[in-house]
PQR file with spaces between the fields and no chain letter, atoms N, CA, C, O and H, PARSE charges and radii, in Angstrom:
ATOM       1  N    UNK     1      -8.779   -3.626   -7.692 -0.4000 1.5000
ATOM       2  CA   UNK     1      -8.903   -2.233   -8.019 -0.0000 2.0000
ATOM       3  C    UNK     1      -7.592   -1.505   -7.728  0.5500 1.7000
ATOM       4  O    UNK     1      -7.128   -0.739   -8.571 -0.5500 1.4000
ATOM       5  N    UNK     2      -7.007   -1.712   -6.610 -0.4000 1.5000
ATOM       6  CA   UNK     2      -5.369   -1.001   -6.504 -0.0000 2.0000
ATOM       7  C    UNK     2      -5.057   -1.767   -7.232  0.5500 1.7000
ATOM       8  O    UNK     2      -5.675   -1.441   -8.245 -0.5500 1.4000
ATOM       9  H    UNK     2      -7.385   -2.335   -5.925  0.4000 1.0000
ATOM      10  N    UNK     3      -4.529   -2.568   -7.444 -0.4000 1.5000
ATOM      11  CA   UNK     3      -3.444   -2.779   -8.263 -0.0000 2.0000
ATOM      12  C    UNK     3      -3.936   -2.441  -10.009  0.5500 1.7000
ATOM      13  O    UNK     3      -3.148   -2.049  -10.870 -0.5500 1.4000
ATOM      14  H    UNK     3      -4.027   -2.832   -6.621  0.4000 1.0000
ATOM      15  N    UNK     4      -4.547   -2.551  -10.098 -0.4000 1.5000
ATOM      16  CA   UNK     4      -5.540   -1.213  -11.672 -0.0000 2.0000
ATOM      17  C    UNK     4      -4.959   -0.453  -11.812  0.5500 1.7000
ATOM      18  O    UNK     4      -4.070   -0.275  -12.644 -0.5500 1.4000
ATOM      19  H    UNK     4      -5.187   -2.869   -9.399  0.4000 1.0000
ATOM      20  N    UNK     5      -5.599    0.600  -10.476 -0.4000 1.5000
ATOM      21  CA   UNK     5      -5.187    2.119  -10.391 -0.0000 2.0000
ATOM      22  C    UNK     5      -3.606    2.121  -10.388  0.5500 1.7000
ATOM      23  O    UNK     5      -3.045    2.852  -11.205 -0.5500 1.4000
ATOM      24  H    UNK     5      -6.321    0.455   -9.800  0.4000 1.0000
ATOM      25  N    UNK     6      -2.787    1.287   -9.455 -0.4000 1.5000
ATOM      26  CA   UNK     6      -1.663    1.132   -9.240 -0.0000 2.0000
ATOM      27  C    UNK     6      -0.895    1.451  -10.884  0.5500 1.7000
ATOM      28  O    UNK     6      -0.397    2.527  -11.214 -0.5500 1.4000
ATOM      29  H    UNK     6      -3.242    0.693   -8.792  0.4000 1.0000
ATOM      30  N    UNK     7      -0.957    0.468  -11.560 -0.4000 1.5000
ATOM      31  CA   UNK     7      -0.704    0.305  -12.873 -0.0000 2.0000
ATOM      32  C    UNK     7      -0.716    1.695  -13.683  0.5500 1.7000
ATOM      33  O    UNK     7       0.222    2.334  -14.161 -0.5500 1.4000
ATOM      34  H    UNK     7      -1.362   -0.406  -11.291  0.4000 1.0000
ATOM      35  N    UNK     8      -2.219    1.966  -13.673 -0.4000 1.5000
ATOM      36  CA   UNK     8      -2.324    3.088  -14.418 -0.0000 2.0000
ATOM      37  C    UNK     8      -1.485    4.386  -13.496  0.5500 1.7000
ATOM      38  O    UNK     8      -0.939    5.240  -14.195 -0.5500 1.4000
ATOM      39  H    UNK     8      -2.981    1.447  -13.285  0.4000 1.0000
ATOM      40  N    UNK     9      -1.397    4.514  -12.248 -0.4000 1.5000
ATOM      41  CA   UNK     9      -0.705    5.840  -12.183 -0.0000 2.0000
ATOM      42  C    UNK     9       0.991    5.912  -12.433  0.5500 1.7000
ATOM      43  O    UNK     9       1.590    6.984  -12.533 -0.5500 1.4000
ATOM      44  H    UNK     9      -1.840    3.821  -11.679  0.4000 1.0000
ATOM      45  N    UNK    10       1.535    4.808  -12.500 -0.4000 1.5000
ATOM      46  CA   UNK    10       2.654    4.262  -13.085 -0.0000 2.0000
ATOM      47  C    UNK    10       3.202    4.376  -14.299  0.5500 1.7000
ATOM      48  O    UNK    10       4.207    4.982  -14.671 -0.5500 1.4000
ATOM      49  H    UNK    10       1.049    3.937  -12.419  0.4000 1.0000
ATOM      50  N    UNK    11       2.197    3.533  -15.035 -0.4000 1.5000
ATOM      51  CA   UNK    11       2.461    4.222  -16.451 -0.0000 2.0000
ATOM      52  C    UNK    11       2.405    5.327  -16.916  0.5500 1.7000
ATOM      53  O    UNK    11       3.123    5.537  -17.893 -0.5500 1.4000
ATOM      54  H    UNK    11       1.381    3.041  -14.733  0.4000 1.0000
ATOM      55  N    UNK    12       1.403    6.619  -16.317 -0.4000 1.5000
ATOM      56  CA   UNK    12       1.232    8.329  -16.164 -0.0000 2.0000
ATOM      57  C    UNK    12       1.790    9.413  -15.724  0.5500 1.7000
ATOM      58  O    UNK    12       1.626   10.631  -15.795 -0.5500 1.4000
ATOM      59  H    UNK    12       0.820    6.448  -15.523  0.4000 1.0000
ATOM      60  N    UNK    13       3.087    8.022  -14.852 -0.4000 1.5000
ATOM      61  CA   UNK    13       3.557    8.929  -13.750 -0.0000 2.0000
ATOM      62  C    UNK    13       3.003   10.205  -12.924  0.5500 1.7000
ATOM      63  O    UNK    13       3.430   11.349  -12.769 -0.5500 1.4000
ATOM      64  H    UNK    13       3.220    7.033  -14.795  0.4000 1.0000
ATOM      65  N    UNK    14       1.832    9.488  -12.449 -0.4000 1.5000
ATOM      66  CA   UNK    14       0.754   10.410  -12.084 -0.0000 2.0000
ATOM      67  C    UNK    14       0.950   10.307  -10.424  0.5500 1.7000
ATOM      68  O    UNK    14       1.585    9.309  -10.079 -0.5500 1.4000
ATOM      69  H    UNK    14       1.485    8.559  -12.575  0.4000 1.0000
ATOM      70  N    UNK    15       0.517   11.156   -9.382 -0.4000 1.5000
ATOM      71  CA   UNK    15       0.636   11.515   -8.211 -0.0000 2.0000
ATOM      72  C    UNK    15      -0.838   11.220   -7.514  0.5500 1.7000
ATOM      73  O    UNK    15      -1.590   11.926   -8.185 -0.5500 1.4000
ATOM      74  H    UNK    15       0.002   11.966   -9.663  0.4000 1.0000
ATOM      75  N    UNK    16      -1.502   10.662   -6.690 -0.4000 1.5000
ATOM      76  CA   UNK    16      -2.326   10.955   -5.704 -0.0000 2.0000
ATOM      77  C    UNK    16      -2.702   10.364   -5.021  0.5500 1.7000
ATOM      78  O    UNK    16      -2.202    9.246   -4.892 -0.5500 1.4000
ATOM      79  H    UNK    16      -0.890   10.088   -6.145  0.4000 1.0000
ATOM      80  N    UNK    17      -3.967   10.830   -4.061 -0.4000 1.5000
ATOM      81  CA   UNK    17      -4.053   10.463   -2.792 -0.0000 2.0000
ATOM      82  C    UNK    17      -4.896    8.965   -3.135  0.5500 1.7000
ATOM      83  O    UNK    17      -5.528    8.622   -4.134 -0.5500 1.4000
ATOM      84  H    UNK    17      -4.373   11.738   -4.166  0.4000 1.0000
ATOM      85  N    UNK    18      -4.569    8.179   -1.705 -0.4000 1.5000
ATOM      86  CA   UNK    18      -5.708    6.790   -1.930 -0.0000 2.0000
ATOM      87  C    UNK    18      -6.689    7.094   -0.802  0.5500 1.7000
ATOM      88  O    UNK    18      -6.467    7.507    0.337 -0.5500 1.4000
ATOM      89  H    UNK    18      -4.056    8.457   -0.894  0.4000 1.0000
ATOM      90  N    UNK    19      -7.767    6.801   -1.379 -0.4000 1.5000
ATOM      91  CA   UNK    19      -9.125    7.295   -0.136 -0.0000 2.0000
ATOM      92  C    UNK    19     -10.109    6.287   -0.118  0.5500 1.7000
ATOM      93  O    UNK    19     -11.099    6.036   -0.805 -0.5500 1.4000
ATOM      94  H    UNK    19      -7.947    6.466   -2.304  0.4000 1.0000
ATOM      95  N    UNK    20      -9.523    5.746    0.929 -0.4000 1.5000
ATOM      96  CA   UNK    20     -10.758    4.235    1.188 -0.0000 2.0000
ATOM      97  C    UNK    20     -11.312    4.650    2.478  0.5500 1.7000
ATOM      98  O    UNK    20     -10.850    5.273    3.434 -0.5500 1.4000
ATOM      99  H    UNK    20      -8.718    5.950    1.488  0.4000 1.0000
ATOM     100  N    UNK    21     -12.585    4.048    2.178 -0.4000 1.5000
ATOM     101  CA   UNK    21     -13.584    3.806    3.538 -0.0000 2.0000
ATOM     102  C    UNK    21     -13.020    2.907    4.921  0.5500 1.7000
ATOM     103  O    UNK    21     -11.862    2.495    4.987 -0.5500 1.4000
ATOM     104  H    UNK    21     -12.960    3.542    1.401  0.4000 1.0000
ATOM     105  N    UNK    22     -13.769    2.743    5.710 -0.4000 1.5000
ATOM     106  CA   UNK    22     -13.822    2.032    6.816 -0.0000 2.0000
ATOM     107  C    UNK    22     -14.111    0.633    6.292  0.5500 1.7000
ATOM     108  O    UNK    22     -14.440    0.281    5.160 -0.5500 1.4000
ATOM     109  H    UNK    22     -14.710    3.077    5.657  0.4000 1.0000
ATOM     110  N    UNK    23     -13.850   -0.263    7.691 -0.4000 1.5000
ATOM     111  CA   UNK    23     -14.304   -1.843    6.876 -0.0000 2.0000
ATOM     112  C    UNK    23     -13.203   -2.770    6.254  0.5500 1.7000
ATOM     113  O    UNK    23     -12.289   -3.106    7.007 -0.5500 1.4000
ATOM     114  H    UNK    23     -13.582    0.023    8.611  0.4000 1.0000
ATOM     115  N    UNK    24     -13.192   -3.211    4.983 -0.4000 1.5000
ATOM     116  CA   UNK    24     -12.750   -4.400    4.505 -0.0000 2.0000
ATOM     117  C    UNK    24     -11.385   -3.514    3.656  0.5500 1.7000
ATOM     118  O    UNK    24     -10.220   -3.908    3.671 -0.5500 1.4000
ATOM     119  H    UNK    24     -13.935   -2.938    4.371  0.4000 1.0000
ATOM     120  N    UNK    25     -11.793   -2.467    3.068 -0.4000 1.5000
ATOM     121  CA   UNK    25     -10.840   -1.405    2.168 -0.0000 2.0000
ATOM     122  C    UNK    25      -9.589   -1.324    2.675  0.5500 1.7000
ATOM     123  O    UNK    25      -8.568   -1.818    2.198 -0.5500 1.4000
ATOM     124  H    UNK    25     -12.740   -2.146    3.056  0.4000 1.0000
ATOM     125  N    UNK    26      -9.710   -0.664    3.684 -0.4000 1.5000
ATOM     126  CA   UNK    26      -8.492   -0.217    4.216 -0.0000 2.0000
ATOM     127  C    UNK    26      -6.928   -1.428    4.711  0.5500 1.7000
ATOM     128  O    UNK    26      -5.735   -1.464    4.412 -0.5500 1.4000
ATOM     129  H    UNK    26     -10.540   -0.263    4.072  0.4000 1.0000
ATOM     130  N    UNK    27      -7.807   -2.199    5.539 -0.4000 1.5000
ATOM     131  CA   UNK    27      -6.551   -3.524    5.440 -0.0000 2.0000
ATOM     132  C    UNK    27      -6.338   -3.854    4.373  0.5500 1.7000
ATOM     133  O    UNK    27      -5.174   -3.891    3.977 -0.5500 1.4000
ATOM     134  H    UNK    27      -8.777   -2.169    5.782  0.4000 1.0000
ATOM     135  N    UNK    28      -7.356   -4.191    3.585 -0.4000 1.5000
ATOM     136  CA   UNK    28      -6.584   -4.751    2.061 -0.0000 2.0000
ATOM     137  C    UNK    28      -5.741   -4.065    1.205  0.5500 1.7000
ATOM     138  O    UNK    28      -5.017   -4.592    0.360 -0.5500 1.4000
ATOM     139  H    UNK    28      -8.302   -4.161    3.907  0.4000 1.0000
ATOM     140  N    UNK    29      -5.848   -2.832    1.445 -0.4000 1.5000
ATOM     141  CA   UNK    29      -4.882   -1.449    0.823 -0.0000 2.0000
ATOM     142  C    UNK    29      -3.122   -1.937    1.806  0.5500 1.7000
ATOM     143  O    UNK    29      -1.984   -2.205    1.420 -0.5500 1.4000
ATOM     144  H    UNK    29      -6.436   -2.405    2.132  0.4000 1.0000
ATOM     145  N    UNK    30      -3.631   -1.856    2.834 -0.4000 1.5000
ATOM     146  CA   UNK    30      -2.873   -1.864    3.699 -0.0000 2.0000
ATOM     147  C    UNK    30      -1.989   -3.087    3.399  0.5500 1.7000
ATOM     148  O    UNK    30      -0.801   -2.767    3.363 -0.5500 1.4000
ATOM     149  H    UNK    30      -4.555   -1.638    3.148  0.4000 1.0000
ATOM     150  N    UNK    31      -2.236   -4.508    3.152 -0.4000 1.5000
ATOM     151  CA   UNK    31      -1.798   -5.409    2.793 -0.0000 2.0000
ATOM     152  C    UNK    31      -0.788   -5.393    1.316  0.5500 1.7000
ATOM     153  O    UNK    31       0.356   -5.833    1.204 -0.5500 1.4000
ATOM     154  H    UNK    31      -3.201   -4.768    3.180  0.4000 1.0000
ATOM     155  N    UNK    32      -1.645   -4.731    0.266 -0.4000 1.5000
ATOM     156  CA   UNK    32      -0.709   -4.229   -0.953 -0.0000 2.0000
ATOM     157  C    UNK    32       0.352   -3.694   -0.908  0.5500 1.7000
ATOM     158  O    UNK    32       1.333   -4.107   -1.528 -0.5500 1.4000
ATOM     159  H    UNK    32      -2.574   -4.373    0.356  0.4000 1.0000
ATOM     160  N    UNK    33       0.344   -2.398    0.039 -0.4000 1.5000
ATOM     161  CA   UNK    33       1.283   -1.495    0.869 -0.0000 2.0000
ATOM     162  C    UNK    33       2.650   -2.131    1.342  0.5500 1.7000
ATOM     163  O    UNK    33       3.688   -1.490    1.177 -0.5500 1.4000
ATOM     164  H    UNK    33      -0.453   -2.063    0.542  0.4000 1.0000
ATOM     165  N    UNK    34       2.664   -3.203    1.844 -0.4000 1.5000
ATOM     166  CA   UNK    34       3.057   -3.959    2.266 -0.0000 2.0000
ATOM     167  C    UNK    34       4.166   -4.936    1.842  0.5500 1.7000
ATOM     168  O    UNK    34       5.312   -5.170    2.224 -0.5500 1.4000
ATOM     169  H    UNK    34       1.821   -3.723    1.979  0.4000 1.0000
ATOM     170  N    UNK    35       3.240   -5.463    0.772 -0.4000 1.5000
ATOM     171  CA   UNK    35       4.142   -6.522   -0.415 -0.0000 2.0000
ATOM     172  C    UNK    35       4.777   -5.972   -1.373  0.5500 1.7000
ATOM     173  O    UNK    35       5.640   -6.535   -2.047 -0.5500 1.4000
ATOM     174  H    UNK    35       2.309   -5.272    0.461  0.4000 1.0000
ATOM     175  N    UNK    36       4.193   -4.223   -1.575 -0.4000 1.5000
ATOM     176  CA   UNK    36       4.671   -4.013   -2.450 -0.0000 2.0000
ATOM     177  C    UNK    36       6.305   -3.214   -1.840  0.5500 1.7000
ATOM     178  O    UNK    36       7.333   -2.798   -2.374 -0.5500 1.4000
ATOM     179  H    UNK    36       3.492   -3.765   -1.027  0.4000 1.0000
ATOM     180  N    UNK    37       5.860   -3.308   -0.697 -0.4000 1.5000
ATOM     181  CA   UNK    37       6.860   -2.532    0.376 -0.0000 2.0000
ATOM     182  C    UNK    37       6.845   -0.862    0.479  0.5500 1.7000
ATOM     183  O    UNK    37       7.464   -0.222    1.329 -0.5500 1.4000
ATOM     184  H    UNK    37       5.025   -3.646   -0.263  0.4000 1.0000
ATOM     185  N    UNK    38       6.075   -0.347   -0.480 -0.4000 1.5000
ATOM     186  CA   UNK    38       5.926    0.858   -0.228 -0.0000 2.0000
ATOM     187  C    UNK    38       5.589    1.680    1.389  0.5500 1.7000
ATOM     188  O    UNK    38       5.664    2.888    1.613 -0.5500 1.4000
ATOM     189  H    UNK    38       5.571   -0.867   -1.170  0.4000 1.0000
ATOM     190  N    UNK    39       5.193    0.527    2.404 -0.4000 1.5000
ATOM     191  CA   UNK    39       4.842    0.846    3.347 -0.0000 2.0000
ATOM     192  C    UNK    39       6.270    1.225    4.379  0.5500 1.7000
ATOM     193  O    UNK    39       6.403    2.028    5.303 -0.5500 1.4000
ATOM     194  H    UNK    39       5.132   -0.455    2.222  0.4000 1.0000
ATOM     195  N    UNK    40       7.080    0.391    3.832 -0.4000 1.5000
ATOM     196  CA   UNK    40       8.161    0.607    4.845 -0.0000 2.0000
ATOM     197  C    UNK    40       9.242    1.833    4.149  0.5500 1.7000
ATOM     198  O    UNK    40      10.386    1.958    4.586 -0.5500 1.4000
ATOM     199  H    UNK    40       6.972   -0.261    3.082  0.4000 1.0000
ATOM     200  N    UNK    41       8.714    2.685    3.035 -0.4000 1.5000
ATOM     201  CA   UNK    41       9.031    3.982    2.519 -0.0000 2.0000
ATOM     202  C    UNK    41       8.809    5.156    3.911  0.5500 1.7000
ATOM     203  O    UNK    41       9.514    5.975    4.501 -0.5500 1.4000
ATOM     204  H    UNK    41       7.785    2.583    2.680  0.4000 1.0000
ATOM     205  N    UNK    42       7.632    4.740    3.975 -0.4000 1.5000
ATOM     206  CA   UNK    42       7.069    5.737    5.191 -0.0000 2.0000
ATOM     207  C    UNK    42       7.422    5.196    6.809  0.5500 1.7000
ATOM     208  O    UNK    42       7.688    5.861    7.810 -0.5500 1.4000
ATOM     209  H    UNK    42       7.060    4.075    3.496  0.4000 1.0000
ATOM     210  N    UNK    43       7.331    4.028    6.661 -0.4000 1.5000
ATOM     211  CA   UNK    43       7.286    4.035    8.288 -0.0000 2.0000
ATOM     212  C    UNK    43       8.358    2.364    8.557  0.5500 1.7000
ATOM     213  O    UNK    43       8.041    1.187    8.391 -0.5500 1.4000
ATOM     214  H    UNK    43       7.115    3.488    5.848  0.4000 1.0000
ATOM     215  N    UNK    44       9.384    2.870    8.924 -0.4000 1.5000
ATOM     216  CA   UNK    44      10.850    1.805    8.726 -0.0000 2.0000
ATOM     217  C    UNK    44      10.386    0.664    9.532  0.5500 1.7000
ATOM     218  O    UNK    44      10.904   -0.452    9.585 -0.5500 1.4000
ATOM     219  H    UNK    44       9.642    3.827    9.059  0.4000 1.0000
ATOM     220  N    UNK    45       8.879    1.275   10.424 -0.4000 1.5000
ATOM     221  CA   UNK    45       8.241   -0.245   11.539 -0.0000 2.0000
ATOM     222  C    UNK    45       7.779   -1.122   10.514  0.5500 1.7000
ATOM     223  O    UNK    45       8.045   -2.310   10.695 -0.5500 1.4000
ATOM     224  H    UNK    45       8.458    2.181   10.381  0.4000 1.0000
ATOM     225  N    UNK    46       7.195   -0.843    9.551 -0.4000 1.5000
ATOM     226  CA   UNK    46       7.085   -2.386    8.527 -0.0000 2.0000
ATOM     227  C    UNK    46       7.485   -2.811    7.094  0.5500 1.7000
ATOM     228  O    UNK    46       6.999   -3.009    5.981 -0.5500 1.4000
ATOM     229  H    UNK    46       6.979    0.123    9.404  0.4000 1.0000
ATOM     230  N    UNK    47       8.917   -2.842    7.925 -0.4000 1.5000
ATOM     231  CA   UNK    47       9.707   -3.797    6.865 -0.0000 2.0000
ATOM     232  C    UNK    47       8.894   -4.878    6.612  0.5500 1.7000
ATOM     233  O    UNK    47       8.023   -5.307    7.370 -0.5500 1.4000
ATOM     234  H    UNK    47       9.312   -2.682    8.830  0.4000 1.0000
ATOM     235  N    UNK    48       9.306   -5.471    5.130 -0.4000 1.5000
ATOM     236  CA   UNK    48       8.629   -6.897    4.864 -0.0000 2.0000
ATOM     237  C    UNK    48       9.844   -8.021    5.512  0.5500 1.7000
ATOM     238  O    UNK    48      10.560   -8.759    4.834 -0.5500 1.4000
ATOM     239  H    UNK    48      10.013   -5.123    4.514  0.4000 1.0000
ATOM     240  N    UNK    49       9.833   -7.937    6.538 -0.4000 1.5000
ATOM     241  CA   UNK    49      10.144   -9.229    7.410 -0.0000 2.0000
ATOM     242  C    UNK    49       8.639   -9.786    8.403  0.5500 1.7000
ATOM     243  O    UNK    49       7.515   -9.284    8.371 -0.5500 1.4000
ATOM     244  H    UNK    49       9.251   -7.338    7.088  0.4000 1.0000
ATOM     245  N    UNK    50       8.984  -10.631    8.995 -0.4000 1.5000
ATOM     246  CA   UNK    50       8.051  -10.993   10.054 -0.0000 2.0000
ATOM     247  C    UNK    50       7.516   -9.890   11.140  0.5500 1.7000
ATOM     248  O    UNK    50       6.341   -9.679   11.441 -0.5500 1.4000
ATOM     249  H    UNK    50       9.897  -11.039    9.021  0.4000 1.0000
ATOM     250  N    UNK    51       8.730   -9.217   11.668 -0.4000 1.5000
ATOM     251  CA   UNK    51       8.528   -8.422   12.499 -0.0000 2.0000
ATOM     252  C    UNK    51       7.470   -7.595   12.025  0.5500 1.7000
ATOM     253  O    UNK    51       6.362   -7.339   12.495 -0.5500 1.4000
ATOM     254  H    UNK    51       9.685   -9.388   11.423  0.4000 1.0000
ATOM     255  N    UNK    52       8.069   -7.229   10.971 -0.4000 1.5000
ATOM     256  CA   UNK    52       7.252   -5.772   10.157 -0.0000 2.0000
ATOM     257  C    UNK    52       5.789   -5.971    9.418  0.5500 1.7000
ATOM     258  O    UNK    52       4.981   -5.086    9.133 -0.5500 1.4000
ATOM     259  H    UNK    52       8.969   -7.438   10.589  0.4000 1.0000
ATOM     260  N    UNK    53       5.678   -7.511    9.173 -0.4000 1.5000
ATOM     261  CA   UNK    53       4.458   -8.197    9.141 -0.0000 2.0000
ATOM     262  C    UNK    53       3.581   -7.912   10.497  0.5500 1.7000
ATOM     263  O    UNK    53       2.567   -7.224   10.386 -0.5500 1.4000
ATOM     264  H    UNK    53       6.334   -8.229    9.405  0.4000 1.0000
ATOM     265  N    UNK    54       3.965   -8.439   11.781 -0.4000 1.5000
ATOM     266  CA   UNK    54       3.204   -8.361   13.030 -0.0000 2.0000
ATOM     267  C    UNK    54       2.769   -7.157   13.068  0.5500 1.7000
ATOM     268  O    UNK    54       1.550   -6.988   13.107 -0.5500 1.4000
ATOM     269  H    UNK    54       4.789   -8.998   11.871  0.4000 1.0000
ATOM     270  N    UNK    55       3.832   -5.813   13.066 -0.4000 1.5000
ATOM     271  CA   UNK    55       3.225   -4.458   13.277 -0.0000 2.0000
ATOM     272  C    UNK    55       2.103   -3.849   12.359  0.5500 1.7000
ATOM     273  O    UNK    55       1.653   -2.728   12.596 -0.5500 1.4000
ATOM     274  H    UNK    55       4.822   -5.950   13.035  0.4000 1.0000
């Protein structure tokens, strides 16, 4: 489903928020975040190295 939505707000160049529940959602968002490196946009603690993997 992110990577769907991902796609489509890309091609729209569209803006917004991601709103997941508690549970299984959120790490797996979190994991995308990640690879896609967008995570270390926001917060320079997780680079996609190892380190930035652990945190």
């Amino acid at each position: 489903m992110y990577a769907a939505l991902n796609t489509l707000a890309r091609e729209r160049d569209a803006d917004g928020p991601l709103v997941t529940g508690p549970g299984h959602g959120t790490p797996a968002n979190h994991a995308n975040l990640w690879l896609e490196g967008t995570h270390e946009e926001y917060d320079p603690a997780h680079v996609r190295t190892g380190a930035g993997l652990r945190t």
